[in-house]
Each structure stands twice: as C-alpha cells, then as structure tokens.
C-alpha positions in Angstrom: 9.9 14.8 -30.1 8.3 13.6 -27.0 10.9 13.0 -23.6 10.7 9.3 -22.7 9.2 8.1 -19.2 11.6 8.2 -16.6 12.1 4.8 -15.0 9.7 4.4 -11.3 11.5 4.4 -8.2 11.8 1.2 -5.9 10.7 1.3 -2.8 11.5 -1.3 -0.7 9.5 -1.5 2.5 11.7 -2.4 6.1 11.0 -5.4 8.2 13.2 -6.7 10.9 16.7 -6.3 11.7 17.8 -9.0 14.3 20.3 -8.2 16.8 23.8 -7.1 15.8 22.2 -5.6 12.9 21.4 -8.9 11.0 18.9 -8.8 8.4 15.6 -10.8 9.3 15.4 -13.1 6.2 12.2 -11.3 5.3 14.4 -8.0 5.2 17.0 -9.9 3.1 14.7 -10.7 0.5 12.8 -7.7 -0.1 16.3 -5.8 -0.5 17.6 -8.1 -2.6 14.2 -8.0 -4.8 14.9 -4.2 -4.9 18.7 -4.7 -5.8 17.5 -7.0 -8.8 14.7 -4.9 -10.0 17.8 -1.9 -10.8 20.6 -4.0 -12.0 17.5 -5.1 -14.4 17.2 -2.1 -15.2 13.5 -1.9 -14.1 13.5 0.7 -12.3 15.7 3.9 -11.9 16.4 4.5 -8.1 15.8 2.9 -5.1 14.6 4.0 -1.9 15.4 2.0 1.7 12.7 2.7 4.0 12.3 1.3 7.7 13.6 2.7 10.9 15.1 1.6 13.9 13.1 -1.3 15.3 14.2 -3.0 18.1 17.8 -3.2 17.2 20.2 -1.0 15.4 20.6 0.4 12.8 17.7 1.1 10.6 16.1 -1.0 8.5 16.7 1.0 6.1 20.5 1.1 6.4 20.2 -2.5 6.0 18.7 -2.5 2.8 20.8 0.0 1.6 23.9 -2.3 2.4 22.3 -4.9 1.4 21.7 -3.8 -2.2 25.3 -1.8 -2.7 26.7 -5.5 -1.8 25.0 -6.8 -4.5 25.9 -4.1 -6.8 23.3 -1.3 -6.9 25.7 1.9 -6.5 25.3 3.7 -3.5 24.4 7.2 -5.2 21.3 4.9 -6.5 19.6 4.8 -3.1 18.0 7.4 -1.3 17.0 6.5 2.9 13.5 7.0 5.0 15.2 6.2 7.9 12.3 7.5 10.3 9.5 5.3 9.7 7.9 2.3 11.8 4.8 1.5 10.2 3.7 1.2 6.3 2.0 4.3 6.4 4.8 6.2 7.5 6.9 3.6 5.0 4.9 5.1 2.0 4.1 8.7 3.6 7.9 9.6 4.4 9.1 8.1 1.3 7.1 10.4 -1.1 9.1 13.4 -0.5 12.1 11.7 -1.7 10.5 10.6 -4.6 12.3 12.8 -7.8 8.9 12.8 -9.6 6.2 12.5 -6.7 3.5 12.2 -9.8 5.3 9.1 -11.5 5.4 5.6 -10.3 6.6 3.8 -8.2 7.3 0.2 -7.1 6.7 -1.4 -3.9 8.5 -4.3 -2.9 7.2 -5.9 -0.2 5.8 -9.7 0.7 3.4 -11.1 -1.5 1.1 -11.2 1.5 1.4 -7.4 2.0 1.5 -5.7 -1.2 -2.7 -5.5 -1.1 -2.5 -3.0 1.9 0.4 -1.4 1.0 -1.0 -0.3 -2.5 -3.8 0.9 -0.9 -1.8 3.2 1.4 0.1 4.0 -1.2 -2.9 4.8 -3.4 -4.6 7.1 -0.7 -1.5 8.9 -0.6 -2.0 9.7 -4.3 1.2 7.7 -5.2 0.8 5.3 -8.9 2.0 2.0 -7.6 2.5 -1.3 -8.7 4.0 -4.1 -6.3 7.4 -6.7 -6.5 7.4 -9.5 -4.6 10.3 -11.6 -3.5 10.1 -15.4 -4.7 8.0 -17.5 -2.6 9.8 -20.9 -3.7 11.8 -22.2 -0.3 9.6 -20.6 2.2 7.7 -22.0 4.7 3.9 -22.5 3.0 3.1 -22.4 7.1 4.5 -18.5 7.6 3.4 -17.5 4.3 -0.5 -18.7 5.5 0.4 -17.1 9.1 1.2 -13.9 7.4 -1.7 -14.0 5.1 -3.9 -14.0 8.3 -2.1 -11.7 9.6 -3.0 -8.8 6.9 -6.8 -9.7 6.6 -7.8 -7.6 9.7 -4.5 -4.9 9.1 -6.2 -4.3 5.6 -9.4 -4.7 6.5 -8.8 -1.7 9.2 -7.1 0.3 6.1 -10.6 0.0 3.8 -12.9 1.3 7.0 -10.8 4.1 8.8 -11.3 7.0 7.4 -8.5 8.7 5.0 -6.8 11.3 6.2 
C-alpha cells in the first residue's frame, strides 16, 4: 500500500502593512486567499511570509492574524518573519517547508505569480500559484501593477542564478 501525498503548503507572500499595523488591502486579500485555500482543505499548512516594512509588525504577523480570524488554527501557520523582497519571501520560507521536495502554493497577485514562480522555481521549489479574486478591483491598479512586474521579471530571466 502506497502512503498518500501529503497536502502542499501555502505560502502566502507579504505586502504592506499601513500604519497602526492595518493590513494594505493587497495584504488582506492574499491572507484571506491562503485562509480559504486550508479551510478548503487544499492545502495542509500555511506559511506567513513578509517582514517589517515600514510599519510594525511584520507582514507576516498580519497574515497570520488575519487567517486565525478567519478560522485557520494557529498551530496551522508557520512565520518568515525576516524577509523584504520575494526572493527572500521564497528563499527563507523553504526551510520551514515540512517536505522541502513537495509543493507548494504561492499566493500572491495575479500580476505577480509569473516572477514569483520563477524564483520559486530556481530555488528548486514545485510551485503552483493562487490568486485572490480580481472582481472589485480597480482594472486601473491591476494594469499599473502589471507594468510594474514586466521589467522586475524581466530582470529575474537575465541575472544570473545564484
């Protein structure tokens, strides 16, 4: 009899906390994607991942709050509260990772899952992405953002791996 797969592990990537420690709505989302994706049962852990930005606390203790208030038990979620780029995201998350070799899930923006994957794929990590909604954004942002991550990932394909 052959053990079933163990369920990947979220990774939800930080973004802005605002002052008094208030969630950026981009922040809100992505934990609450991450929040969803367990209570659906889709994936088996979560791990918060952001530092401190320019206001306290880590992004990653947001996101951990975040998804306990929605239900995801706090024994469920592991925190990379050191990082400040989506390198580092990906790179200080792996070691927290219970099976570095299985897969994972990145939930990020739409607009950035492209370049995350790829970090995550030089890393030697097998990821797949999760996206918060897009309905009730600003098509504006979302364009802005998409601009945004054509010279970021375009700097990701030419540098050299390390």
């Amino acid at each position: 009899m052959t053990k079933p797969a163990s369920k990947p592990t979220a990774i939800i990537l930080g973004a802005a906390v605002w002052p008094g420690g208030v969630p950026s709505p981009t922040l809100r989302l992505r934990a609450e994607r991450g929040a969803r994706l367990y209570l659906d049962g889709q994936v088996g852990g979560i791990i918060a991942s952001g530092g401190v930005g320019r206001h306290p606390p880590s992004e990653a203790e947001v996101i951990r709050d975040i998804c306990v208030h929605l239900g995801v038990p706090a024994n469920a979620i592991r925190l990379e509260d050191r990082s400040t780029s989506t390198a580092r995201n990906l790179a200080f998350s792996q070691p927290l990772l219970d099976n570095p070799a299985g897969p994972v899930v990145i939930v990020t923006d739409l607009y950035h899952l492209p370049r995350a994957r790829l970090v995550a794929k030089r890393l030697g990590m097998r990821a797949v992405g999760a996206a918060p909604p897009l309905k009730g954004r600003s098509p504006w942002r979302f364009l802005k953002m998409c601009l945004r991550e054509v010279p970021a990932l375009a700097w990701y394909l030419i540098r050299p791996q390390r």
